[in-house]
C-alpha positions, 0 to 999 in steps of 0.5 A: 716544565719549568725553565731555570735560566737563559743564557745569550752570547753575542746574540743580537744586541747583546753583548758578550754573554748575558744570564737570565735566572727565571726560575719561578720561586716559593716564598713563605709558602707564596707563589712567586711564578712571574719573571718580568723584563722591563725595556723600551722597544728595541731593548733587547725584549723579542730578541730574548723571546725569540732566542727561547723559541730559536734555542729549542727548535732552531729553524724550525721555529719559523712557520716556513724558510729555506735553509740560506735565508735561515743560515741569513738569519743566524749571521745576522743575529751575531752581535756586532757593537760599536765598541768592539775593537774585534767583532766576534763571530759566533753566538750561542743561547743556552737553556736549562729546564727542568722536565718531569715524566713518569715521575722522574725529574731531569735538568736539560742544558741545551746550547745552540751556538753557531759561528760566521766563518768566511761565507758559511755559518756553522751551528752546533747543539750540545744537549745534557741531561744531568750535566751528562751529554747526550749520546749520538743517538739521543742528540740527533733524535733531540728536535723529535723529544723537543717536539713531543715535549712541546709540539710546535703547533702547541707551544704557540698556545705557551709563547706568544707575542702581539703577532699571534694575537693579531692573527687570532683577533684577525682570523676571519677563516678562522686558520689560526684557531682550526690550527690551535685545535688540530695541535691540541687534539693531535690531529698528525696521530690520527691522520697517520693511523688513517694512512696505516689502515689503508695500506693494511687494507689495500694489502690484504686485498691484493693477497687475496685477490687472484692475480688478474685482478692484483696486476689490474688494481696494480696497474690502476694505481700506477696510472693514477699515482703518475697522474696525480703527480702531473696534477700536482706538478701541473697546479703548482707551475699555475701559480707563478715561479715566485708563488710556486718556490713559497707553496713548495717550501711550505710542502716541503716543510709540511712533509718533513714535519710529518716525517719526523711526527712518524718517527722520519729521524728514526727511519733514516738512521735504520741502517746504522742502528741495525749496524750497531746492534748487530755489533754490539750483540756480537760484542755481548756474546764474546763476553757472554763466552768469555764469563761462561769460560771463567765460570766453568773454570776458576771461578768457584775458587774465586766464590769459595774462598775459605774453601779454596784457602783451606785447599791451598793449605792441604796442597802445600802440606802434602807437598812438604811432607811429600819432599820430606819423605822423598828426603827422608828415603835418601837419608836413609839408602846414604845411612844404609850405605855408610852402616853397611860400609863400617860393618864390613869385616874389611874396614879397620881390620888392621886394629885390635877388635876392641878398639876397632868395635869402639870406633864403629860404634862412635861413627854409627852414633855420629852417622844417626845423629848426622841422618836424623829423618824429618817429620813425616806425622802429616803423611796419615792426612795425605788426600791428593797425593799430587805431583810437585808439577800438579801442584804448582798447576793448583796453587798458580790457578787459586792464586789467579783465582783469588787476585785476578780473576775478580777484577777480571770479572769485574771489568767484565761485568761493568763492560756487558752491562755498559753494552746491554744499556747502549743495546737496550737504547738502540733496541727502544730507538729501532721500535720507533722506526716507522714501516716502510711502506708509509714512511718511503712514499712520504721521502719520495714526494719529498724528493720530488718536491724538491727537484720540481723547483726551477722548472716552472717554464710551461704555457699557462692555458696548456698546462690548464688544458692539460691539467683538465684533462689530467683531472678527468682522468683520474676522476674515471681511474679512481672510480674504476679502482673504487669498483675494482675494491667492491670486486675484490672485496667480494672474495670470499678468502677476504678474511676477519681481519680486513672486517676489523679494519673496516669497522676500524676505519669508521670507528676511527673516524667517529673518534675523531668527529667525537675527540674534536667535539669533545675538546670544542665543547671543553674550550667553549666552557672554559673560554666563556669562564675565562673571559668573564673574568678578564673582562670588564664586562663580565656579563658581555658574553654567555655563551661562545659556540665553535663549529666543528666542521669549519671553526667558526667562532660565534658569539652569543650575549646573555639575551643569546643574541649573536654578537658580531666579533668585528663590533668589538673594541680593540681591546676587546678583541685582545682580550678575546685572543688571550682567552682563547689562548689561555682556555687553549693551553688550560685544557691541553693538560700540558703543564708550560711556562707562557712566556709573553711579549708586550702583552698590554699594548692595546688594553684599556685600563680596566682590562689592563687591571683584569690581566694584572690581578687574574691572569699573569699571577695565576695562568702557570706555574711559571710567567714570562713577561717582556713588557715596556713601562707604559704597559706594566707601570709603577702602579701595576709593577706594585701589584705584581710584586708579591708574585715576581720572583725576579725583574730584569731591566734592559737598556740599549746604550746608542753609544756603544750600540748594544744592550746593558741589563741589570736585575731590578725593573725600570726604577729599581 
């Protein structure tokens, strides 16, 4: 992924629409992967990290936050400067990135406007693929592509700022790394092939079990899912109504995460794909109906054209030489008719017979020159004999052949293939729609989730009271479903497949302890390597090890001494961080932009020199970096020069309350 330019409108402080080119570029066959903006603190830097992050995933881009304080958000950042007669009401931020897959390249134009008007704020998204706007389908599956091109979890290891190195440097149960590496491994995945293994399993139990003992585990697993529900409903009310609506939302949101990862955008749109492919084979097949009819009919006239023209012409000689005969015949009864007149002993009987004989003879020569007959040479070639109503119904048909049925075709094929692609589209979406079986409870226990807000009124020891007592009796279902399994799992109808799924099961689970152990061990080669370079020590530490169980991160000397992460320096620890995120990213395999802000804040000189010289220059193919001038100075603005391809300098005017920028940096 490579991104090529942002663009904000009225967002923040910036005023009116700002473009960023970043595209990362080759000079003379030298990589030139940095982009660099240069200003004080309250530029303009964050809010243009921030804006990359909020155009791609909009609200989901923060960890946890309702829809009003992000509709909050939204109006706030809507530019309104000093100087400004009229305030506008919108803001949007557009990015166009480059993205290969399967060896194709796409440019996508994403813009993510909104607009403040009266109490309410309205966000739009327009998304292009090669200056074409995507269709309705792909639009509203877009956070899903977004999210599989760079999963939220994963892109933290891409865009960070200070905030995520504070948290990794401060990580003392180690979430934030267990949350880096669940990402990385693609945790979700396995979790949800989990989920689909069971419901196959209790499935197949409950077919082959007798159905005393299917409406049993049935019952049981009622009760329980009732009780586990009030166990839920029971521990959330225990924690306050403030902690309560924070630990609901963070639910809420976990669950709707995990609906999309199992394709949840999909799943609610089921009916109406079903819908339009339903219409859009019954549109297929009128075509379909309408080229058989056109193939059974006129068509070969249209394919064989020479042959047609040659029949076209036959047609119309026989019916030429046909009238002349029908002529020809008349001509020749009126001929008959006229001799047989002038022979008749009656005719100029009153003259003298030589007389008479003379005049006769002269009319007779006047009468065949008068009645000559036409052509009649091509009556020999006669082939269809046709009538002049047969022949008019042939050549009206070779000529519709030949003029209009082509276009005819042509609009035909050009709308049955324009159905096919949008069928094929709709086919390929409806192969993502999860099973129902897994996908339903997940919008249930979201449903419920959400009514359950505002109705936290119950007594504190009751609800513990009950909650204990909830407790112990799900204890005691769970194991009565767990025996009623060894039960049911003894029949012998119980088949191969459920075998298989067991086997599966552990299987998967070795999987998973092997992936995760896998991947640790990768970033303890990779984050030892990483580390001696950008530290000025490079000998401090050998040897990193994490523990796959609980991510405990120890450090160890080249005398394999443990060293204690909380005795290292500031900087240190930052150096730490930003190993541990570039040995992340490294063996993600994904081929990301970082994009960085304030990076040098607490770093000596000698890590300074390191990050400069190692990291920025080599760590992508594309380098973001939003830096003040005491953290990339003239001095290190030098050396980073042969490998920018661009610098930005962002100054806030306190006069016209926004931000101006300009290409250079801080002195040029």
């Amino acid at each position: 992924m490579i991104i090529n330019k942002i663009v904000l409108d009225n967002v923040g402080i910036f005023s009116g629409k700002h473009e960023f080119f970043l595209r990362a570029q080759n000079h003379n066959g030298n990589d030139k992967p940095i982009v660099i903006f240069g200003g004080m603190n309250g530029s303009g830097k964050t809010t243009i990290f921030e804006a990359i992050k909020l155009c791609l995933y909009g609200s989901d881009s923060f960890t946890r936050i309702t829809q009003s304080k992000y509709t909050k958000y939204l109006k706030e950042k809507i530019n309104h400067s000093g100087d400004s007669i009229l305030h506008p009401n919108f803001a949007s931020i557009e990015i166009e990135f480059e993205h290969a897959k399967n060896g194709q390249l796409d440019i996508y134009s994403v813009e993510r406007h909104w607009e403040h008007v009266g109490n309410k704020v309205y966000e739009n998204i327009i998304v292009k693929r090669n200056d074409n706007e995507l269709d309705l389908i792909e639009k509203e599956n877009w956070q899903d592509f977004v999210r599989e091109l760079i999963p939220i979890g994963l892109s933290q290891l891409f865009f960070f700022d200070g905030e995520k190195i504070r948290k990794l440097v401060s990580d003392e149960n180690n979430i934030e790394l267990e949350k880096s590496i669940k990402s990385l491994i693609g945790l979700d995945l396995l979790d949800s092939l989990h989920a689909d293994l069971k419901i196959y399993r209790t499935k197949n139990l409950k077919e082959v079990s007798d159905e005393n003992l299917r409406q049993e585990y049935e019952n049981y697993e009622k009760e329980r899912s009732i009780i586990q529900a009030n166990i839920r409903k029971i521990k959330d009310d225990l924690n306050g109504r403030n902690f309560k609506l924070e630990k609901l939302n963070e639910t809420i949101s976990n669950y709707e995460n995990k609906i999309v990862a199992q394709g949840g955008g999909y799943f609610k749109k089921r009916a109406e794909l079903e819908q339009q492919k339903n219409a859009l084979e019954n549109e297929l097949e009128v075509i379909k109906d309408s080229l058989r009819e056109i193939a059974s009919g006129l068509l070969p006239l249209s394919i064989a054209k020479q042959h047609s023209s040659s029949l076209k012409n036959q047609v119309i000689k026989e019916n030429e030489t046909r009238s002349i005969t029908l002529a020809n015949n008349v001509l020749a009864n009126k001929r008959k008719e006229i001799i047989d007149a002038l022979n008749d002993h009656s005719f100029l009987k009153e003259l003298e017979q030589t007389k008479r004989y003379k005049i006769i003879e002269l009319i007779k020569s006047k009468i065949e020159n008068l009645f000559e007959l036409g052509d009649t040479e091509f009556s020999s070639n006669i082939i269809f004999d046709l009538s002049e109503k047969q022949t008019m119904r042939i050549l009206n048909s070779i000529e519709e052949a030949n003029q209009k049925l082509p276009q005819k075709l042509k609009e035909l094929t050009q709308t049955y293939d324009k159905k096919y692609r949008e069928l094929r589209l709709i086919y390929s979406n409806l192969e993502k729609v999860p099973d129902e079986e897994l996908i339903k409870p997940m919008h249930e226990k979201l449903n419920k989730l959400n009514r359950e807000l505002g109705k936290i009124q119950n007594d504190r020891e009751h609800m513990e009271s009950e909650r204990s007592s909830l407790i112990y009796s799900e204890n005691e279902i769970t194991r009565k479903i767990e025996r009623l399994e060894n039960k049911m799992e003894q029949n012998k109808k119980v088949g191969e497949k459920f075998v298989l799924v067991k086997k599966t099961e552990k299987v998967l689970n070795e999987y998973r302890d092997r992936l995760t152990r896998n991947k640790i061990h990768n970033l303890e080669i990779e984050f030892s390597n990483i580390f001696k370079k950008l530290h000025r020590k490079n000998d401090m530490i050998s040897n990193i090890e994490i523990n796959p169980d609980n991510f405990e991160v120890n450090l160890f000397d080249r005398s394999n001494i443990r060293i204690n992460k909380n005795n290292l320096s500031s900087g240190e620890l930052e150096i730490y961080a930003i190993s541990m995120l570039w040995s992340l990213a490294n063996i993600s395999g994904q081929k990301l932009p970082f994009v960085i802000d304030t990076p040098l804040a607490r770093l000596d000189t000698d890590h300074r020199d390191n990050l400069i010289n190692l990291f920025f220059p080599h760590a992508s193919h594309q380098m973001v970096i939003f830096s003040t001038d005491t953290e990339v100075d003239r001095s290190y603005f030098d050396k980073l020069k042969p490998f920018v391809s661009k610098s930005y300098f962002l100054e806030y005017n306190d006069k016209m309350e926004k931000t101006l920028s300009k290409e250079g940096y801080f002195w040029n």
